[in-house]
C-alpha positions as CSV (number, residue, x, y, z in Angstrom):
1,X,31.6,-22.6,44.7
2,X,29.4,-19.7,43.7
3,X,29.5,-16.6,45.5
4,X,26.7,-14.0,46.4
5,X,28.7,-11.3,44.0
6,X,29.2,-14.3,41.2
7,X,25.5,-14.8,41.9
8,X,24.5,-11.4,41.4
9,X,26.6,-11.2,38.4
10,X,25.3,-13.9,36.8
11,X,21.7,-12.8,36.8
12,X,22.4,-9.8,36.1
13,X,24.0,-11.3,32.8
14,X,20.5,-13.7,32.2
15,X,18.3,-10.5,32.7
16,X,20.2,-8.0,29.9
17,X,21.6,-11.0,27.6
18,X,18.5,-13.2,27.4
19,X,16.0,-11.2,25.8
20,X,18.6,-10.2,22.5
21,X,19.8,-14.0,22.2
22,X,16.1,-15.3,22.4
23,X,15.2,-12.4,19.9
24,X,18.0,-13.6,17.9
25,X,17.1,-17.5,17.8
26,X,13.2,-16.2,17.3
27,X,14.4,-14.4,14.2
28,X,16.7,-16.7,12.9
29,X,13.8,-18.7,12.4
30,X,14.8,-21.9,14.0
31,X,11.7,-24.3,14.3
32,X,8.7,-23.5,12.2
33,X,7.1,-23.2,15.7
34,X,5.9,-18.8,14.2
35,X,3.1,-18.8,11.5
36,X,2.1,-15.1,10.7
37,X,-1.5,-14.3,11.7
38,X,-2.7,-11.7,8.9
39,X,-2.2,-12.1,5.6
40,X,-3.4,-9.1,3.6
41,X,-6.3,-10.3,0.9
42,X,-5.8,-7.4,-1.6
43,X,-2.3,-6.0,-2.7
44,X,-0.8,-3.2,-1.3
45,X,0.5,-0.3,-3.4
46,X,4.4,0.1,-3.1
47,X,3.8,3.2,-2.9
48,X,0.8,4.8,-2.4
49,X,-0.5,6.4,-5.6
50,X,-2.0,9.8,-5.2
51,X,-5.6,10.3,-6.6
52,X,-6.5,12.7,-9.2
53,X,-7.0,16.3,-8.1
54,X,-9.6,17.6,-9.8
55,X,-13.6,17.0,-9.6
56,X,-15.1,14.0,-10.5
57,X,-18.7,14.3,-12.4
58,X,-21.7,12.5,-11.1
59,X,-23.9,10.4,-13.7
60,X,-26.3,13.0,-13.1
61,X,-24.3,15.5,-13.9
62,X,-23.3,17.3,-10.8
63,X,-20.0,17.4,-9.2
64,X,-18.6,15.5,-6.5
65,X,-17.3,18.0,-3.9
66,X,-13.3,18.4,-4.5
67,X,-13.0,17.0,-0.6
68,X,-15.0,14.2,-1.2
69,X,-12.6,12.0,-1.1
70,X,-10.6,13.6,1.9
71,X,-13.3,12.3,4.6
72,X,-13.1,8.8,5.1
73,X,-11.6,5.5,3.6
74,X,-13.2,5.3,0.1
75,X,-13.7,1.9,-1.7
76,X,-13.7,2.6,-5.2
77,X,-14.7,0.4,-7.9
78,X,-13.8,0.9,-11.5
79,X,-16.0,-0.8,-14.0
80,X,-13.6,-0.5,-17.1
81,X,-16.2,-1.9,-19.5
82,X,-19.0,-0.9,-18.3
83,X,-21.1,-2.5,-15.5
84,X,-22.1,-5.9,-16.3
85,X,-22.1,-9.2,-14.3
86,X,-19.2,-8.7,-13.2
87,X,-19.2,-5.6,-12.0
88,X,-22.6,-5.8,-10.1
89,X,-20.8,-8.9,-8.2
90,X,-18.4,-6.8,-7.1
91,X,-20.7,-4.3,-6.5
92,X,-22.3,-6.5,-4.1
93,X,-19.2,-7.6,-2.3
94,X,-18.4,-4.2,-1.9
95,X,-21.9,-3.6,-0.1
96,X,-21.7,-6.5,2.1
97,X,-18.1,-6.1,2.8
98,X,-19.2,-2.3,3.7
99,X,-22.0,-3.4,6.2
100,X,-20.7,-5.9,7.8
101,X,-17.9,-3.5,9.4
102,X,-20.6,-2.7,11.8
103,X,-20.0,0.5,13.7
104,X,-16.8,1.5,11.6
105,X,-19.2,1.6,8.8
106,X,-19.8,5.2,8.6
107,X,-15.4,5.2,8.5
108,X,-15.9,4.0,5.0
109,X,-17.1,4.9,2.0
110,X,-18.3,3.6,-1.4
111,X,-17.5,5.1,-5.0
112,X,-18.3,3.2,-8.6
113,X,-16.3,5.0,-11.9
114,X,-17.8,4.0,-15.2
115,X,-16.8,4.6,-18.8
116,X,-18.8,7.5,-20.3
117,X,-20.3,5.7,-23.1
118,X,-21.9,3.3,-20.2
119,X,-25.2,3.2,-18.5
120,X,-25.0,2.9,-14.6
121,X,-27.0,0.2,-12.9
122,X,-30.7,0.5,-11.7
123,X,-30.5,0.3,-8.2
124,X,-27.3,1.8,-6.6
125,X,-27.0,3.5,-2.9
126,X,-23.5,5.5,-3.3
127,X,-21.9,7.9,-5.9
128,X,-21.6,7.3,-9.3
129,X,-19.6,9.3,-11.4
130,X,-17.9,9.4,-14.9
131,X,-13.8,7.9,-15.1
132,X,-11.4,10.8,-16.4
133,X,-8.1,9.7,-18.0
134,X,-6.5,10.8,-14.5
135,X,-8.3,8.2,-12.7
136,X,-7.7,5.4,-15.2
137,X,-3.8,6.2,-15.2
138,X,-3.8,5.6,-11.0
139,X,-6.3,2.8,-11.2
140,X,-4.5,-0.1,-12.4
141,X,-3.1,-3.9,-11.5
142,X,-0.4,-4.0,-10.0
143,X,0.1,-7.2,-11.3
144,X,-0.3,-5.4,-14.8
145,X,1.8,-2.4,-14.5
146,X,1.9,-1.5,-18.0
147,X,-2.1,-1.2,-18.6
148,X,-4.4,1.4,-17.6
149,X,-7.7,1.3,-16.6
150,X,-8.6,-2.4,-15.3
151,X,-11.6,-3.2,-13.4
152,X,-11.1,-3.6,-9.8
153,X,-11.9,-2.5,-6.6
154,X,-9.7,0.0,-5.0
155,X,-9.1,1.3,-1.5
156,X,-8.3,5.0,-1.0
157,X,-6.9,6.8,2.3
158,X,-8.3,9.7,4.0
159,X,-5.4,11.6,2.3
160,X,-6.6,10.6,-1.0
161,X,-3.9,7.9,-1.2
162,X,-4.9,5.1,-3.6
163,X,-3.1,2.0,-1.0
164,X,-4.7,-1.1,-2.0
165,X,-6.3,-3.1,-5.0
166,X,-8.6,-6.0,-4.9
167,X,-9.3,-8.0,-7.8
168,X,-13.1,-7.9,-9.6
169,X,-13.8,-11.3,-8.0
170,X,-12.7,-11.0,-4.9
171,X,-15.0,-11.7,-2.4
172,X,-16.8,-9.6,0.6
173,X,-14.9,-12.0,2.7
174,X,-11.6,-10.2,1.9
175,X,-12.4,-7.1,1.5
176,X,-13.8,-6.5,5.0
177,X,-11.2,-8.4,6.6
178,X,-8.7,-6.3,5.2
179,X,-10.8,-3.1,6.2
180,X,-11.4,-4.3,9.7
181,X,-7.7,-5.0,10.3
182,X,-6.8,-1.7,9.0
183,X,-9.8,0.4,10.5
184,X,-8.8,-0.8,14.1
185,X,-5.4,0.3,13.3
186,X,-6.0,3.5,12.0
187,X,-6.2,6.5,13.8
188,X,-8.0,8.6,11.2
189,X,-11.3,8.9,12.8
190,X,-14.7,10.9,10.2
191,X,-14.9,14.3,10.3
């Protein structure tokens, strides 16, 4: 027969020991009952690269202010061979991906480098400025360690942290979903 002390003990034993042998089960994996939720769409840089100090130069030949850069979550596209087909699809997932963040929109921003011996495209609404040898050492596949310079879509942090790299072809789909989940995590707010 239980008594009120053995009683007490007991529960006291199911309310400290339960929670570490259920998180132990949990972890152990036992059932595939757990499927992760998020799945990022673009790889993340182990670590962060730092971007280029150092001014970039506009296609029109101004500078882009040194702090640039330090204001918000830039997406930066690199079109290594110029901007083509290719590049204006990515262009364009960049712009929808951009819009459709909706009121974290003005948390983001959008930056295309091209070659110097290239001509930018007609009709573009953010900076475009001219690739320096810095920028095409940072800027490359992780995938492809060993090459510089690929074309691509990267994402830059406040801090001018180069974190994340999206393939040319990949779509708006996954580039907003990846901004949206890391916008409503992020505390950085513009300024």
């Amino acid at each position: 027969m239980l008594t009120r002390s053995r009683l007490a003990l007991l529960g006291l034993f199911a309310v400290f020991a339960a929670p570490p042998l259920l998180a132990l089960v949990f972890y152990s994996g036992v059932g595939s009952w757990f499927e992760p939720g998020t799945v990022n769409r673009g790889s993340l840089l182990d670590p962060p690269r730092p971007a280029p100090e150092g001014g970039l130069v506009l296609v029109n030949g101004d500078a882009l202010p040194a702090d640039w850069l330090y204001r918000r979550w830039t997406l930066v596209h690199l079109a290594a061979d110029g901007c083509g087909s290719e590049c204006e699809a990515a262009l364009r997932a960049m712009r929808q991906a951009h819009r459709a963040l909706g009121r974290n929109e003005s948390r983001v921003q959008r930056l295309l480098l091209l070659p110097e011996a290239s001509s930018p495209p007609a009709r573009i609404d953010h900076p475009v400025a001219w690739v320096t040898p810095a920028w095409h050492r940072v800027l490359r596949d992780p995938s492809r360690e060993g090459e510089e310079g690929q074309s691509g879509t990267w994402l830059v942090d406040p801090r001018r942290f180069v974190v994340s790299y999206f393939p040319a072809s990949t779509g708006p789909r996954a580039i907003k979903d990846d901004l949206t989940r890391l916008l409503k995590h992020s505390k950085w707010q513009t300024g």
